[in-house]
Structures are given as C-alpha cells and as structure tokens.
N, C-alpha and C positions, 0 to 999 in steps of 0.2 A: 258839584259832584266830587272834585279833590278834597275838601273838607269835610263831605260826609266820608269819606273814605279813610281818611289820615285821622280825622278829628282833631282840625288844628282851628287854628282862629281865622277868620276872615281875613283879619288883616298880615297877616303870615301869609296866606295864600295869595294876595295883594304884591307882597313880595317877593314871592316866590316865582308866579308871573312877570312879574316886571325886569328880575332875573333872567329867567328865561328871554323874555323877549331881548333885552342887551346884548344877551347871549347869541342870539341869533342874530344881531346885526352887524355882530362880530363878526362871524361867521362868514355873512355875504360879502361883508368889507375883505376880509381876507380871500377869499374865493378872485375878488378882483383885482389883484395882487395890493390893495393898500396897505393890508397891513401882513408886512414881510417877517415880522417876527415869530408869527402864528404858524403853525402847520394846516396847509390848505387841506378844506373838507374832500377836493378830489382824491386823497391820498387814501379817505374811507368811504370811498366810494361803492357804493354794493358791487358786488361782482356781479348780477346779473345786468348791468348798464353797460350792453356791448354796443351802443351805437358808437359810429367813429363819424358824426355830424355833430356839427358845435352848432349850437343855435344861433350862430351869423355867422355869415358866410361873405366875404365878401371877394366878390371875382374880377371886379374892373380895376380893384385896388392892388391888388393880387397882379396883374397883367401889368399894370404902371409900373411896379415896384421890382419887374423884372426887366421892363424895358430901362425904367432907371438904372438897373446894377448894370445892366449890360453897355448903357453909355458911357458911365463912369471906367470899367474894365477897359472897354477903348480906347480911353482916354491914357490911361493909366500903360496900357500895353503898346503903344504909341508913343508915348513921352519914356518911359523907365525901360520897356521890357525890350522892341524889335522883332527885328527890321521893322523901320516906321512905315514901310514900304506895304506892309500884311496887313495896315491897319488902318491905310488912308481909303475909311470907306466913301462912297462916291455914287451915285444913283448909277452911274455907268459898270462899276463892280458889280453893285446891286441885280443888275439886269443880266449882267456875263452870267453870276453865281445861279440866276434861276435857269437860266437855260443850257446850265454845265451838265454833268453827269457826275455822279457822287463818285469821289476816289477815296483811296486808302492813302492815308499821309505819312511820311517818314519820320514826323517830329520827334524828340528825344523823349524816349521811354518814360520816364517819371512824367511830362509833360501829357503825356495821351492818357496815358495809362493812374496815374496821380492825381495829377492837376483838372482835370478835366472835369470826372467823378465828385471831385471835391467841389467843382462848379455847377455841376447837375443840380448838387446837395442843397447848395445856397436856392436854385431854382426851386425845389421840391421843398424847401422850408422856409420860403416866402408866402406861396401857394397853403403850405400846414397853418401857419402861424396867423394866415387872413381867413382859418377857420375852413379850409375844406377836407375833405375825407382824403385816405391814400390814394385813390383808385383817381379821382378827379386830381391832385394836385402830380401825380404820374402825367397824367396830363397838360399840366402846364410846365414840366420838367420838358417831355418831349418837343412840345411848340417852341417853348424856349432854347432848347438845343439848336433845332431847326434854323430859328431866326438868329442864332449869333452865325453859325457855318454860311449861310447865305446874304447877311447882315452888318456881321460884325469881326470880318475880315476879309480882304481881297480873294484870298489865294481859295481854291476851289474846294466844295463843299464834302466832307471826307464823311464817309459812311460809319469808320471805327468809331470817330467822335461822337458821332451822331446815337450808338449804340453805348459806350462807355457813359458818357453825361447823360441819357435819359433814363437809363434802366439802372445804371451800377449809382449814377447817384439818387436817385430816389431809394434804393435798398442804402446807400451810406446816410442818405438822409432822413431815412424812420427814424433810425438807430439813435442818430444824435438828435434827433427831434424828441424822441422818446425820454433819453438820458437826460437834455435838459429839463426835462418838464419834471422827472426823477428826482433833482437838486431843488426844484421852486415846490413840490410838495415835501420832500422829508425834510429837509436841510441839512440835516448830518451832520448839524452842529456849527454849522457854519454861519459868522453874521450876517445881517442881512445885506452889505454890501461885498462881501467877497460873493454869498449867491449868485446875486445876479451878475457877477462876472465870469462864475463857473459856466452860467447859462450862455453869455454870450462866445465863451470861449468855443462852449461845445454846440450852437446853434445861431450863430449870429444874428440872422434873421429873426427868432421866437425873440433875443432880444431889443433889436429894432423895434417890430411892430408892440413888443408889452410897454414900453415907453415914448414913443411916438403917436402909437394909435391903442392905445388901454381900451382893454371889453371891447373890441373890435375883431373878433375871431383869434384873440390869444389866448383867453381863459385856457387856465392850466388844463393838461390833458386828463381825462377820467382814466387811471391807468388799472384801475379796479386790483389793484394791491397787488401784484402777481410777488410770485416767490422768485428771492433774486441770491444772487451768487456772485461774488466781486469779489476778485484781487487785486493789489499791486506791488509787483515786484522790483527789485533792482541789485544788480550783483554784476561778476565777472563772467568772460568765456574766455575759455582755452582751447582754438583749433587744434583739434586733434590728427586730422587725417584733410588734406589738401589735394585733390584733383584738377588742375585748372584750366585742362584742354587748350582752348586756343584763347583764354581769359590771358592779359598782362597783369591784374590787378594780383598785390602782392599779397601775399601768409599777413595777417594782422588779429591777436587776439582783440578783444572790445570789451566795452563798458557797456553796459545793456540794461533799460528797461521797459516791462511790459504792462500793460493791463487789460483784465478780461471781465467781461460782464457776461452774466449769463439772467436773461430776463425770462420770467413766465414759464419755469423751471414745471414737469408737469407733476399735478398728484395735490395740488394745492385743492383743500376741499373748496366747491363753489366756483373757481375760475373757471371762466369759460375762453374757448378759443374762436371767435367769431369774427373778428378783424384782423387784416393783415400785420403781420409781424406781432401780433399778441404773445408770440413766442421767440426771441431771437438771440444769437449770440454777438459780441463785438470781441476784437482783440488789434489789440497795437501793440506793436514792436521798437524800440528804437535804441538806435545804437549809437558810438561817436564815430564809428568808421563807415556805416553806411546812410547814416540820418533814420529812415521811416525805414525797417527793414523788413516790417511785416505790418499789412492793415487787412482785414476780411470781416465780414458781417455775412450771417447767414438769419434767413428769417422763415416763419409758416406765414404763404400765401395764403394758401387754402388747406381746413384742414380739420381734425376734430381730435379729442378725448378716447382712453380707451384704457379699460383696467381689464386685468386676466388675476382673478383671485384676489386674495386682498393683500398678498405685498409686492403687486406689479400693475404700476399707472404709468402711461404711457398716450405721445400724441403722436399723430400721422398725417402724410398730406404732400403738397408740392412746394419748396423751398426753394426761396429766391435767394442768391450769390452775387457778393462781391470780394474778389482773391487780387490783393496785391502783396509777392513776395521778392524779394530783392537782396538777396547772400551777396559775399563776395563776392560768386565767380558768375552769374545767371540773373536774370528776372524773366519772372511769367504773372499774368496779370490773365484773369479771366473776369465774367461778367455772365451769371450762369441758372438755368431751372435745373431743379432736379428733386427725383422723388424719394421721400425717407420719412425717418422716425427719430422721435425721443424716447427714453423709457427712465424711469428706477425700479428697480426691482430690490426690495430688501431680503438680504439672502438669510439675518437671523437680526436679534431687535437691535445692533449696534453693527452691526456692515453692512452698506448698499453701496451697488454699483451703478450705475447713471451710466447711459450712451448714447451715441449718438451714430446713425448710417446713413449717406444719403448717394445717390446717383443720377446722373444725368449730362447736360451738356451746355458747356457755355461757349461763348466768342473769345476765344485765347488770344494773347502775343505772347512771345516768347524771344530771350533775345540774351544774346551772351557781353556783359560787361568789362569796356574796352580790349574789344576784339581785336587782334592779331592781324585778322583778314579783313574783307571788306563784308564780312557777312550783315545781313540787314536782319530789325527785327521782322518776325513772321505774325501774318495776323490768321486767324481761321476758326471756323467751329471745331472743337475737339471735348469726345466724354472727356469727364471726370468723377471724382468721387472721393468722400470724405466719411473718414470711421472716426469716433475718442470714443474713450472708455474711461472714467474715474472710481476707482475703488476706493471706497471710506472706507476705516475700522477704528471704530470709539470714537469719533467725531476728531483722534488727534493726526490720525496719519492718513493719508491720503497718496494714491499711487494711480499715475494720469499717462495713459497711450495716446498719440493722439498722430492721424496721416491723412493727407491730403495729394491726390493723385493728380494729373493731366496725363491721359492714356494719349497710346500710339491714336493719334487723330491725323488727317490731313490738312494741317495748315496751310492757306493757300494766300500767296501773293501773287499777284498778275503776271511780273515776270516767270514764277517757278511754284514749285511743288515742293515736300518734303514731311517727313515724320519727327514727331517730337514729343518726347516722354520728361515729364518731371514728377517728381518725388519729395514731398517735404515731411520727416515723419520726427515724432519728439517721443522721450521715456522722462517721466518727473517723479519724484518721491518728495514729498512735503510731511514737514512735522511741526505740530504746532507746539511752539515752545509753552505760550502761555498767553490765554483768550485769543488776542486779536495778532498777535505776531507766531510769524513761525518762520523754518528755515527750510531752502530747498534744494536738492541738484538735479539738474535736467541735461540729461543726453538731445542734441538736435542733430541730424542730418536732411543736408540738401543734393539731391541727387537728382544729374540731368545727362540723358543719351539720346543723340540726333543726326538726322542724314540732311542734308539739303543738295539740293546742285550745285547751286554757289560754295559749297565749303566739302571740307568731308566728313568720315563719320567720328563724332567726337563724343567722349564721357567728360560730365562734369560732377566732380562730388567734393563735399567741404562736412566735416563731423566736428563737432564741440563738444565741450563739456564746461557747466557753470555751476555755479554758485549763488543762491539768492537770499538776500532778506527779505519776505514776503508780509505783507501787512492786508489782512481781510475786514473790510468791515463789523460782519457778524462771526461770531464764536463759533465757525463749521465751514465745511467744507459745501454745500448749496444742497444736501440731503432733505429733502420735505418729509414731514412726516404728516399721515393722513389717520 
C-alpha cells in the first residue's frame, strides 16, 4: 500500500519499515528510562490522555517503603536529632499513643510548620512513584502521617502534624513530583547524569523507585505538555522600613534567591484540566539571613476551562495550599482550600495580563521570631486569600502585583484565644535585557497586627527593596497564545 502510493521500490520500503520499527523501539526503551539521552515520548503526549493511573500500581510496595523511611527517620532522629527520649519507641508508647487524645505540639516553627510537610511529601511521593493516582497516594500520606505520631515517637500524637504532613505535604509533593518528572522528559539540556540528580534533588523518592524498582509504577509522568512559565532569580535587598514589635531579631539587609514555576498556564489549545494539580504554581525563596524564607505551592483540585471571547481563556475550581513564609520579624504557615481562578486575557496582540484570585481557608500558625515575651506560636482555622496580576508588554517587560493575605481569623490554642492578620504583598518590574536573561527590582512587604492574651497588641512590618539578575528558561514572560 506505501509503494503504491510513494512509488518507491520494494526494497526501500523494506527499509523504511525496518527504520520505522528501530525507531519505535527506541522509543519504548526510552519511555523506560533506558535510554536517558533521548527526550521521553511522555513529554508528547496527546493532551487528551488525562488519566492520572499508571498502568502498575503497586500498593504493598508503596506501604513497605514508607514503613522503611519511617524506621530509618527514627533511627536517624534518635542517634543525631533528640531528645532520644521522643524516639525510644516501645510497644508500651505504642499503646499510651493509641489511647491518648491528639494535642497540639509546641515544637519549633520551621520543625512543624517545614519539616513536617516536607515529610508528608516524601510519603506522597513514594505512594506517586509506585504508580498510584493523587487522590489514593493522599492516602497513604494521611496513614503514614497517622502511623509515625502514634508509632514513630513517644510524646503524644499532635493533631497540627497530623494536618500539615498529610494535606500540605501531598500539595508540596505533586508539585515536586510533577517538576521531577518535568527534568526526566525535556532535559533542558542537561546530561544525562546531572538529570537524574535534579530528579532526586527535587523528588527523592521518583528517584529511588526509577533505579531500584524500574517500570514498577515510575514510568515518567504523562504531563500532556502543559504551557510553563519559569524563572530564577538572584540579587540583593535593602530593608527599607523595620517594624519589629516585640521581635529581637536585628535590621539585616540579605542576599536572596528565588524560583517560580508556573505549570499548566490556561489557554493552551487542547489541554485539558481533569487531574489534580494539572494546574499549579511553586515558588521558593531563600536568603542567607533567614535560610527558606518563603515556600508555597497552590494547585486546581477540582476544576475546568473557560474562554469569554477570543482573547480571554481562563480556569476555575477549588485550589488546594500550601504557605510557608518567614521575614525577619514573624512566620505564618498555613495549609489551605480555597475557591478561585486563572485567566489571560490579551488586551491588544503584544500585552496580556494573566491573574490569579483565590479565597478560602486553611489551618494557620502564626508566631513572632525570637520574641521578647513568652508569646507561643498560635495554631487555628483562619480565611485567607491570594491576588497576582502580571502585565506583559512586547514580551520584553513585564510588571507583577502579587498578595497574600491571613484575615482577622480566630486562632485558637487551648490555653487562649486571639486575632491575627498577616500581609505579604510584592511590586516587580522585569526587563528582558536579551532572550533568556533580564533584570529586575521588586518592592516586598511583610505586614503583621495581633492581639493575644498572652502578649499585647502588636504591629509587625519589614519593607525591601531588591535588585535581580533573573534568568527564564523560555524567551517570555509565560503568555500562551491560542
């Protein structure tokens, strides 16, 4: 049939077949990560292949491999970390811890609020990486959480932990679940053994099971191409303006930098939104005066597509949060749903604006950095809400609003009651000097007003101003055109 149609010779089409076939076995070899020089076929993937099931799935391996990390973490937080005391577990503990009543713990803020999430993540991306969907491996984050508080330390089983590791680390662990799979299909130029170290950097687990247990529910994710948006920056700040209420921590300008990803950007022809987190943002902050000074992940749970004429495309739905921010003077950390939107709308053929709104409520702490007084941090439900705005023009400049609220909510700790408002809002202007690099300065403020009984009523606020050299992957600012 190829021959009558080409009019080639038999034996050309011999070859050409034979080609072909090569070609395709190429192909599968690569799909299973053998051959790492190739760009995996997941990366062109149709966009209508919204299932989020791998075709193995493996659950008892999945369960060991969390009972595994959590022995080794005992071990590990027993010998280096302390009191060995919290960690000499014991069928006797074991027994106290089921028949306790879940508390709220006082451990050190980065520890609950940090650490924790980032251990969910590991849970939630043992669970991804042995092949199962979000919604199931959400589930073996929460059981896992469960079994270390009751399991995998003495001291009584804390409710906050129980809520930050199952829920905020399964949203931190899409994110990097997602990202690593991101580096094992494009490469971005990367050999193929720095790859695979990006991957384990950003997903430990995905790269555990792709080298221990190969085609065993790691095959790369099907990420059906979505339109992405990535920077990273690095420059200076100059506190401007220092509030520090009843904070001791000193005035210190910083060295600072960030990265943001913006995945599943909407308006892309053919993407569809039909699995969680199809859509999400990530961003990390780091600085040398405060380490991790800002981490948050926002992602669509549930949700769909929506265009209003033809230069406004836009998603809607319930987004899942995870906020961890930490200034000098304050840290508040939530763990959060809430309902909103994405949009672009192009206002003529070379400016569009992209936004983002969402509202809703998560599980707060909040807590002022080496306090004065004996104030503790606060845990409790409290709205929140979150706006950005990016204005392109000619794909070279780019002008970004961008706030994050904790309203007047009731945080409640056992002993007491109290109100507590935080504010984290930025202004940026970016110019791209040329293709892939540009330069940027960004206004930030952190702003925090609170009553407790324990303390009195205090303002905290800290204003910057910076300087960046910003380096974007792709030549634009994350504008899709349709």
């Amino acid at each position: 049939m190829l021959a009558a149609s080409v009019q080639v010779h038999a034996e050309d089409s011999v070859s050409l077949g034979s080609m072909l076939l090569s070609e395709r076995a190429l192909a599968q070899a690569t799909e299973r990560g053998e051959v790492l020089g190739r760009r995996a076929p997941a990366a062109q993937a149709d966009a209508s292949d919204t299932s989020d099931d791998q075709a193995y799935k493996a659950y008892l391996p999945a369960a060991l491999e969390i009972l595994g990390f959590q022995l080794l973490l005992n071990r590990i937080d027993y010998a280096f970390i302390g009191p060995a005391s919290d960690y000499d577990v014991s069928l006797h503990s074991i027994r106290k811890n089921l028949h306790s009543s879940w508390q709220v713990d006082h451990d050190p803020f980065e520890v609950n609020q940090l650490g924790h999430p980032y251990q969910g993540s590991i849970y939630y991306g043992i669970a991804r990486s042995n092949g199962l969907n979000f919604w199931e491996s959400f589930g073996y984050a929460f059981a896992g959480s469960a079994i270390w508080e009751i399991a995998g330390e003495t001291t009584p089983p804390s409710r906050n932990d129980q809520i930050t590791t199952s829920i905020g680390g399964s949203f931190l662990g899409e994110s990097l679940y997602r990202m690593s799979n991101l580096v094992l299909q494009n490469g971005y130029g990367l050999p193929p053994v720095w790859r695979e170290l990006a991957t384990a950097v950003l997903s430990p687990p995905v790269a555990f099971n792709r080298h221990f247990r190969p085609a065993k529910g790691s095959d790369i994710f099907a990420s059906n191409d979505p339109a992405l948006y990535a920077r990273l920056r690095i420059g200076v700040d100059a506190v401007q303006n220092n509030t520090p209420g009843s904070s001791l921590s000193p005035k210190r300008n910083d060295v600072a930098a960030d990265f943001r990803l913006d995945y599943g950007l909407p308006g892309k022809p053919g993407y569809q939104y039909r699995r969680p987190f199809d859509y999400f943002s990530f961003a990390l902050r780091v600085t040398n005066v405060r380490g991790i000074e800002s981490l948050s992940t926002r992602g669509l749970l549930l949700g769909k597509d929506f265009d209003a004429g033809e230069r406004l495309r836009g998603i809607w739905g319930l987004y899942g949060s995870y906020d961890f921010l930490s200034p000098q003077l304050f840290q508040v950390a939530s763990t959060g749903l809430s309902l909103g939107s994405n949009a672009q709308w192009w206002l003529s053929d070379s400016i569009a604006l992209l936004a983002h709104a969402s509202a809703g409520i998560g599980y707060t702490s909040t807590g002022t950095v080496r306090s004065a007084s004996n104030e503790e941090y606060h845990y409790g439900f409290a709205p929140q809400a979150a706006l950005s705005l990016r204005l392109i023009v000619n794909n070279r400049f780019s002008v970004d609003v961008n706030a994050r609220e904790f309203f007047d909510g009731k945080l409640t700790i056992p002993e007491a009651g109290g109100t507590d408002r935080v504010l984290r809002g930025s202004a940026a202007l970016t110019w791209r000097i040329h293709r892939n690099h540009a330069l940027a300065l960004e206004y930030i403020t952190s702003r925090r007003k609170y009553a407790f009984p324990d303390s009195e009523a205090q303002k905290q606020r800290e204003d910057s101003i910076g300087v960046y050299y910003t380096w974007q992957p792709a030549d634009g600012f994350g504008a899709v055109r349709w």
